[in-house]
Structures are given as C-alpha cells and as structure tokens.
C-alpha positions in Angstrom: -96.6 102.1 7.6 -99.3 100.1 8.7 -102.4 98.7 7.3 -106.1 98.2 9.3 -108.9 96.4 8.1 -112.2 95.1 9.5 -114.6 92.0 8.6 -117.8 91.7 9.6 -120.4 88.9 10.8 -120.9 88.4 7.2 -117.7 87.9 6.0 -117.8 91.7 4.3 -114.6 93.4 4.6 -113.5 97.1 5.0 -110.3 98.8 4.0 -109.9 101.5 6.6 -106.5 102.2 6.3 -104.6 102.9 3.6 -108.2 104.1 1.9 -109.2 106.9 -0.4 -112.7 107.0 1.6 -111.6 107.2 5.0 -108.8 108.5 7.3 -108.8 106.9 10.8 -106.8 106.9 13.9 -106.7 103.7 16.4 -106.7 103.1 19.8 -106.3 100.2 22.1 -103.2 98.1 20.4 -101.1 98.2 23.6 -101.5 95.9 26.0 -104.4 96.1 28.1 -104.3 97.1 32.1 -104.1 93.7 34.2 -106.6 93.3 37.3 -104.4 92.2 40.1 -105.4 90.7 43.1 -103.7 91.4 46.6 -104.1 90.6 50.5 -102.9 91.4 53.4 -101.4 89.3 56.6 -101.4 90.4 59.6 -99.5 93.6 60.3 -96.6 92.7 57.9 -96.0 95.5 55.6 -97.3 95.8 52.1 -99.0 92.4 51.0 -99.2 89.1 48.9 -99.9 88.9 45.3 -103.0 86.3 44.7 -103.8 86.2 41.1 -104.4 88.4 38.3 -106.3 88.8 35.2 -106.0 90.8 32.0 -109.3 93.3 31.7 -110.8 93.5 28.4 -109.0 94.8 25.1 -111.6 98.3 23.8 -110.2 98.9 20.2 -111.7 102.7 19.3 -111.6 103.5 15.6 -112.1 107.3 15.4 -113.0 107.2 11.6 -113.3 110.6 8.9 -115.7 109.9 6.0 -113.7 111.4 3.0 -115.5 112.1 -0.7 -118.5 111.2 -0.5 -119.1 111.7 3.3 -122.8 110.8 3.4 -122.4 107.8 2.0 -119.5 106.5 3.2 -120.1 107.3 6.6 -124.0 105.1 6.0 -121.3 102.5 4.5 -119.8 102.0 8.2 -123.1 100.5 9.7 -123.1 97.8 7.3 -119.8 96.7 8.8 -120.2 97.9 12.4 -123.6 96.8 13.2 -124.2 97.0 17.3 -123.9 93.7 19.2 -122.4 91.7 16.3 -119.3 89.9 15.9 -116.9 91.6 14.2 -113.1 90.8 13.4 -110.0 93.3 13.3 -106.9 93.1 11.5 -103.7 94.9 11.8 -100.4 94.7 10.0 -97.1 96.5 10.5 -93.3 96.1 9.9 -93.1 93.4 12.5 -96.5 91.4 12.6 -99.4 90.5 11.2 -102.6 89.8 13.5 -106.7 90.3 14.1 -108.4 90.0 17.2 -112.2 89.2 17.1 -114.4 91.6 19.2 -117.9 92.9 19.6 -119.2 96.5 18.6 -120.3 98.2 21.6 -121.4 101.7 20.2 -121.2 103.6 17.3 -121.5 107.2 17.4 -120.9 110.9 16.4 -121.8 114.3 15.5 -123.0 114.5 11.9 -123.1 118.5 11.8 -119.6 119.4 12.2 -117.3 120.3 9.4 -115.3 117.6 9.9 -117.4 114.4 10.2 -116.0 111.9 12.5 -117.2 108.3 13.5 -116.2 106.5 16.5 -116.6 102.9 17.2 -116.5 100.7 20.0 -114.9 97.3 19.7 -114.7 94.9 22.8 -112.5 92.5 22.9 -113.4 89.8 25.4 -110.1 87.6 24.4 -107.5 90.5 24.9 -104.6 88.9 22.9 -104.3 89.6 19.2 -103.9 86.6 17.3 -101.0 85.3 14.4 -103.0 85.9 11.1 -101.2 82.4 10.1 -101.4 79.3 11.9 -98.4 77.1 13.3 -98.6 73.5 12.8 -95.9 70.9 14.1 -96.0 67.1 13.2 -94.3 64.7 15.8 -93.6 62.8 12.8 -90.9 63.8 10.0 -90.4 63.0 6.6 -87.1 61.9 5.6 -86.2 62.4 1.9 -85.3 58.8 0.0 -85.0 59.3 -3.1 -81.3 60.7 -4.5 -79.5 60.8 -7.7 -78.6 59.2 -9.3 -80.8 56.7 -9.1 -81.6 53.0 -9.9 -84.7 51.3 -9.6 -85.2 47.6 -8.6 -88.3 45.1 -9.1 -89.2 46.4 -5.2 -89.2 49.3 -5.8 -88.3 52.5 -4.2 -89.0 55.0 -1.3 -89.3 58.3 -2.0 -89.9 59.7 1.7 -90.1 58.0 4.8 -91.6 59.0 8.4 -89.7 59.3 11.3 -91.5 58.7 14.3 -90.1 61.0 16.9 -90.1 60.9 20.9 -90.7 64.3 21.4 -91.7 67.4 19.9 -90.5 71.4 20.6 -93.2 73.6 20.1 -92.4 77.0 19.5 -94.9 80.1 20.4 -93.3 83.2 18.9 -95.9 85.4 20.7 -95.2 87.4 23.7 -98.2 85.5 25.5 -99.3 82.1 26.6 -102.0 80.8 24.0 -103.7 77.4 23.8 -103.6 74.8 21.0 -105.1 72.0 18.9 -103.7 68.7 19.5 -104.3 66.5 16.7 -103.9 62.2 17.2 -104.6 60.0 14.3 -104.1 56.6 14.5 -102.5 54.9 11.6 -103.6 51.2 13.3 -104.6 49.6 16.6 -103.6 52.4 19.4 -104.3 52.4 22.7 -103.8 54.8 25.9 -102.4 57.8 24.1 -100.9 60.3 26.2 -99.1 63.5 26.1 -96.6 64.8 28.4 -94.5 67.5 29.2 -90.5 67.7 30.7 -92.6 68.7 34.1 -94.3 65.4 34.2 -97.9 67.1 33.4 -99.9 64.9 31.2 -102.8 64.2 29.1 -104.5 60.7 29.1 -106.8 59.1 27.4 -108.3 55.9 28.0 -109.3 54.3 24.9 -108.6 51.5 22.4 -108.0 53.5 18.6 -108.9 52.1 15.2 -107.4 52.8 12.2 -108.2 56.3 10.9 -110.2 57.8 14.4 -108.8 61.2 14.5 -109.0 62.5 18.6 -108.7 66.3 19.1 -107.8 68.4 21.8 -108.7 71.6 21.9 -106.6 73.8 24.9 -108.0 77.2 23.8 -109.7 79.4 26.7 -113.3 79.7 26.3 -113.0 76.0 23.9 -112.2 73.3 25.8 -113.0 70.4 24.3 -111.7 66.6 23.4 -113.5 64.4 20.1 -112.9 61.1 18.8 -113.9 61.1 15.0 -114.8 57.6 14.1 -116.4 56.6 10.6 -117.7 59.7 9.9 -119.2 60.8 13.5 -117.9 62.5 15.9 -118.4 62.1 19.6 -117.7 64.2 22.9 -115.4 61.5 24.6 -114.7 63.9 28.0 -115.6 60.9 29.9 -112.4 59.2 29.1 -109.4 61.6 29.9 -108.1 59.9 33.0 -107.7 61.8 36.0 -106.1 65.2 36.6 -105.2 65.9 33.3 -103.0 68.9 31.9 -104.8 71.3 29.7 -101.8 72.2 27.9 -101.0 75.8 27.4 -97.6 77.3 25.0 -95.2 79.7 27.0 -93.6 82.1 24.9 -90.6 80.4 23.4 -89.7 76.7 23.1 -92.1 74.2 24.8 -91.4 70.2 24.7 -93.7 67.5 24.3 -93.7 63.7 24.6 -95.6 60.9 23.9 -96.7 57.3 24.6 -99.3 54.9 23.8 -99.5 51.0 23.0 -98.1 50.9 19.3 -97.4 54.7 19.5 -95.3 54.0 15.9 -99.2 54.2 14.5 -100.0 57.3 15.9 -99.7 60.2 14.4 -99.9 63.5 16.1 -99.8 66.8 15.0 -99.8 70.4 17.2 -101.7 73.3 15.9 -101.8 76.9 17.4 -101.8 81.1 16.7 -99.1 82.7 18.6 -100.5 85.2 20.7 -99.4 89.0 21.3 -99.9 91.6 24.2 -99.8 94.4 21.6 -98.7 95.5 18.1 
C-alpha cells in the first residue's frame, strides 16, 4: 500500500492516490540512469572510468479522472500548471519522501472512453528527500534533577550541557546528501572550525559575539555561509580560510570535530534530509 500526493507552487495539495476521484499509475521512482564518463589509453584494452553524473529524475503520473471526469480532469491544471514548481510526495511501508520537480507537459486524449492524463515532472535534484528532517546537537543535555530530592539556598540544576569533542552524524539514506551546519556562540568565540577523521576542514576566520548564529549550508545548488548578527544577516564567504571542505554525509555514520578559541561557548548543531536513490 502506498500513498502519492502532489503540492503545488501555491501550497495547494492533491490526493492522487488513495482517491475516490482519480486512479493513477507512477513512473520514475527507481533510480535514475547515471551518465558515465570513460577514456581510453593508448592501445590498452577497455578503458578508465573519469567521472559520472546522475541524469535527471522524469516522474510520469498517468492519471484516470473518475466521477465527475470533466471536472476533475480541469481540477489537474490547477495543480500541474506548465513550467511551475511543483512538489511530489510518496509514502510506502519503508519510507516516507517528496522530491521537488518542474512540470514539463501535460497532455491527453479527451475523446476516448477511458480518459487518461499524463504528466511530466522533471526532477533536476534526482534524489528523493526524508519528509522529516535530522538534527544533531554537538552538545547534550545531561538530566540533574533525581528523586528524591532536596533543595538548598543555591539552588538546583535540572539539566546541564555537555560539550562534546565530536559528533557522529548519521545519513540513513542510500545517497550522499548535504547539510546545514549551525554555530551559535554562547560568548566570545573565535576561529571556529569543523573537521572530519580525514583531516578535511572548515574555517572560519572571525572573532564571534554572543548570540551571532553562522550557517553553513553544504547542499548542491545552495552553497552558502552567513553570520547573523543583531538582527542582520551578512554573506561572510570572504572569511572561510583557504581550501575548505564543503562537507557532504555518506550513507551511514559520519564523524565530526570541532575547535575554536573558547569552543565550550559554541554551540553547534547539524541539520540534514537523508537522501534516497529510489522508493
């Protein structure tokens, strides 16, 4: 049993499966074909793999108006309107994702007996995305409080944070996806950096105040590092030191570290979608 559903640029959405209104078949939720790239040397046999690339993701809904077929069928260009944004959602047994795509063409034959509607979606991000996000904090909270329980003139704690080294990061997906690094400093913070097992890093030359946020953002196609401070925020590219790591999460576990002049003040916090080759 599954369930499909579409939103449109508006933010209107469309049950098309289960419905009473429409019946429609899917395709396009495998992975998509991968462009490889390949050259030869010399008269060695076969050849050497150079890169590759994953082709875009073209979701076809072949959709039967039920009922009232006219106007159901009229219903579908509200929601499919040609060269708008439009985002997919799919949900089985094992996950629960959308993918956000383009329509391409709608189209059909309106004089059969059976009325049926197909639509072009293109994808240009292949990967469906987690319908929920994963967020990690470096820091932990530690329960304090316990029964029973006596309370002195200083008072109590009732949690306290842990400031931790590292951090494991785990993408559940079955494909490498980017992610929002989030640093907030708690006091005077300088040089934050982040760094993997590997030795890639992440630096940032620049002297925090209390409460600037910084965010990295790893995604493809949004690449981006802010500084929030009082209220503004600023493009601060200018200040990653050289031959930085835009950090990417491999299926599975991934470690991170951290350091910075009073790095007990800063508080950092990873943020990302697992990403999945198909449903």
């Amino acid at each position: 049993m599954f369930t499909a559903k579409v939103k449109n640029h508006r933010g209107d959405s469309l049950q098309l499966f289960p419905s009473n209104d429409y019946f429609v078949s899917i395709d396009g939720l495998t992975p998509v074909k991968a462009n490889l790239n390949f050259s030869t040397v010399g008269v060695n046999d076969g050849s050497i793999y150079n890169s590759g690339r994953k082709e875009n993701r073209n979701i076809v809904l072949s959709i039967k108006p039920l009922r009232n077929i006219e106007e159901n069928r009229i219903a579908l260009y509200k929601f499919f309107p040609l060269k708008r944004a439009c985002s997919f959602y799919f949900k089985n047994g094992s996950r629960d994702v959308f993918i956000d795509g383009i329509v391409e063409s709608v189209s059909g034959s309106l004089f059969e007996q059976s009325e049926t509607i197909q639509v072009s979606i293109i994808c240009p991000s292949p990967d469906f995305k987690a319908l929920e996000e994963t967020i990690d904090d470096i820091s932990q909270i530690i329960p304090a409080f316990k029964f029973p329980f006596a309370i002195p003139k200083a008072g109590i704690a009732f949690s306290m944070i842990d400031k931790v080294a590292e951090k494991n990061v785990f993408n559940s997906g079955d494909a490498e996806s980017g992610l929002i690094i989030e640093m907030r400093a708690l006091g005077a913070v300088s040089d934050p950096k982040i760094y993997d097992e590997a030795a890639n890093s992440f630096e940032i030359g620049i002297n925090m105040q209390d409460g600037d946020i910084i965010t990295i953002n790893t995604n493809k196609g949004e690449k981006s590092i802010t500084l929030f401070r009082n209220g503004v925020e600023t493009n601060i590219i200018n200040l990653v030191k050289p031959n930085p790591t835009w950090f990417t999460l491999q299926p599975g576990d991934n470690v991170f570290l951290h350091s910075a002049t009073n790095s007990d003040l800063l508080q950092i916090v990873f943020k990302h979608r697992s990403q999945f080759e198909g449903v």
